[in-house]
C-alpha positions as CSV (number, residue, x, y, z in Angstrom):
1,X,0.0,0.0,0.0
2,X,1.2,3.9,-0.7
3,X,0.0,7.3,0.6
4,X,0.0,10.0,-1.8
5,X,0.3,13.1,1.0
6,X,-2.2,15.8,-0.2
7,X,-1.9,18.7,2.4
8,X,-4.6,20.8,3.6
9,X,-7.5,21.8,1.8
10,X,-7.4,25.5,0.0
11,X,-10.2,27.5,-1.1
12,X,-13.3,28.9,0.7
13,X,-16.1,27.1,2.4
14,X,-18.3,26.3,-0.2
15,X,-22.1,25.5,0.9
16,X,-23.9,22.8,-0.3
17,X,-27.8,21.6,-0.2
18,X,-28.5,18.9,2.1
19,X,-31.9,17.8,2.0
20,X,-34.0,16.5,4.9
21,X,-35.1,13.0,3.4
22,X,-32.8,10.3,2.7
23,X,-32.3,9.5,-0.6
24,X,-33.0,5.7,-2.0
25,X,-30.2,3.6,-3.7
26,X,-32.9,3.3,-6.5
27,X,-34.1,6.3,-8.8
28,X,-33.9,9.6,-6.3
29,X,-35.5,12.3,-7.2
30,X,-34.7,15.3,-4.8
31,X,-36.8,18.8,-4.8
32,X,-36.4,22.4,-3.9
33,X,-38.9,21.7,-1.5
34,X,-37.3,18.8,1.0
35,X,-34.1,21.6,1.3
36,X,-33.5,21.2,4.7
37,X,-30.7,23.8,5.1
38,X,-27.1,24.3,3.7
39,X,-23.7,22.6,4.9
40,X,-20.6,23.2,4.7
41,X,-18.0,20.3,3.8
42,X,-15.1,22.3,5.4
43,X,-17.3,22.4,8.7
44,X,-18.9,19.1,7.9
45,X,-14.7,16.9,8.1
46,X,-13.3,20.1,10.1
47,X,-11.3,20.6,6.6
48,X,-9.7,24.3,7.6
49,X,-8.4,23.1,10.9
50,X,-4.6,23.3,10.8
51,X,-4.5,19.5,12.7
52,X,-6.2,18.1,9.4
53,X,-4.7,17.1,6.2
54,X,-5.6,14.7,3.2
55,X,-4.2,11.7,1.9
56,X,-4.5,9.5,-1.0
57,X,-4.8,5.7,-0.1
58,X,-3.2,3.5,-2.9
59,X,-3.5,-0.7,-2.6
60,X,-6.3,-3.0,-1.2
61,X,-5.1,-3.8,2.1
62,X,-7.8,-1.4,4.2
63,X,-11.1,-2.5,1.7
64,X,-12.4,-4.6,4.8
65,X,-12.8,-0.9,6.2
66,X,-14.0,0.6,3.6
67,X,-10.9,2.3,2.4
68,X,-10.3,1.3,-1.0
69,X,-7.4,2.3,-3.6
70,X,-7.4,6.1,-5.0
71,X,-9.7,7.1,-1.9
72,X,-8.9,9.8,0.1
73,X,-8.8,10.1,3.8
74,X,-9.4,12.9,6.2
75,X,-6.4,12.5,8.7
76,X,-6.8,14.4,11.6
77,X,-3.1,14.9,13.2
78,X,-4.1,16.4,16.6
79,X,-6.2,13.1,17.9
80,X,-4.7,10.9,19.9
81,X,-4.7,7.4,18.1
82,X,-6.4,5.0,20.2
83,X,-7.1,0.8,20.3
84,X,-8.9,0.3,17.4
85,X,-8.5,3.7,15.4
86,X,-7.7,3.5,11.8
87,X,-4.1,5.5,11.1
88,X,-1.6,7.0,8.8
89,X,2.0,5.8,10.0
90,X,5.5,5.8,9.8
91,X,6.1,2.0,10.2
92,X,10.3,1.9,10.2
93,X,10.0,5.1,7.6
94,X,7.2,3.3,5.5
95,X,4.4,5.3,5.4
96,X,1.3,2.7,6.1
97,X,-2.5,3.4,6.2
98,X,-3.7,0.5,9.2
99,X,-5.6,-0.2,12.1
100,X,-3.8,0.2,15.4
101,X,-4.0,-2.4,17.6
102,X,-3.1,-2.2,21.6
103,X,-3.0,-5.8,23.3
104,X,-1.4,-7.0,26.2
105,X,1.8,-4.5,26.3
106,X,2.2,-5.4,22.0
107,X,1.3,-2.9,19.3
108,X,-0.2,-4.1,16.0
109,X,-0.4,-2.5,12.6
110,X,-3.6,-4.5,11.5
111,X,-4.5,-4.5,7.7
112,X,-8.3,-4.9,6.8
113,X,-7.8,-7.6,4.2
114,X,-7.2,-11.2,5.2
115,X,-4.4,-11.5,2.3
116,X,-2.2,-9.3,4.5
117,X,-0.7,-10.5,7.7
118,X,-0.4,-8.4,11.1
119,X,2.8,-6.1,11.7
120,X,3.9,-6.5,15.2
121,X,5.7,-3.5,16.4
122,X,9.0,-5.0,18.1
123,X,11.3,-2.7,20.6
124,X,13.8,-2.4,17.5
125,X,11.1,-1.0,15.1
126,X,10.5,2.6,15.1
127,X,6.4,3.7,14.9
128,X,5.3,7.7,14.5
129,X,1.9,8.2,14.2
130,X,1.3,10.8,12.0
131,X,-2.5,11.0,12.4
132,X,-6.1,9.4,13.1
133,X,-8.2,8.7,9.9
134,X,-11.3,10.4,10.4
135,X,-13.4,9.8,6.8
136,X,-13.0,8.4,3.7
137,X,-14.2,10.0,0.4
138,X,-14.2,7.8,-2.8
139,X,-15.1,8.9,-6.3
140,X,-17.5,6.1,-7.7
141,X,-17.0,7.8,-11.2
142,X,-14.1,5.7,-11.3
């Protein structure tokens, strides 16, 4: 797996409709009149805070999450990562997108694809945690 870093996001908050039904997998048809109110996606993923940045996710090992090649994620730097979190890594200076992993005193970098095995961290590995994944955005264009 590769990370493309992305930085922060530039440019203004842009708002966008959000309606107040939810809208069917099948043939939606929204209208003027379920406009709910207007969101921002910068407020919406915290996008202008200086503790967020984006990166591109490239390989299959995270699709059990629902992180799948060319999707970007929403890494927020100033969280503290936590059992269980999803994160972006320095793993011995490769940079990894996995899910951390706190057991008994060891610390596991835990893809989300059975066709990858566990890393264990060992004392002679080096491990910077360069931020929590917070979203995903994928473009199903693709």
């Amino acid at each position: 797996m590769t990370i493309t870093f992305l930085g922060t996001p530039t440019g203004g908050p842009d708002l966008h409709p959000r309606y107040a039904f939810r809208v069917p997998a099948g043939f939606p048809s929204p209208a003027d009149d379920h406009l709910e109110r207007h969101i921002s996606l910068d407020q919406l993923f915290d996008l202008r805070a200086p503790h967020v940045y984006l990166v591109q996710v490239e390989g299959d090992s995270m699709r059990g999450a629902g992180i799948f090649s060319g999707d970007i994620v929403i890494v927020d730097r100033g969280r503290e990562a936590e059992h269980g979190d999803i994160v972006i890594a320095a793993f011995n200076t490769e940079p990894v997108c996995k899910r951390l992993f706190r057991r008994e005193g060891m610390v596991i970098l835990q893809s989300e694809n059975p066709a990858y095995p566990p890393r264990h961290v060992l004392e002679s590995d080096e491990l910077v945690v360069w931020g929590v994944v917070r979203y995903s955005v994928r473009d199903h264009a693709q």
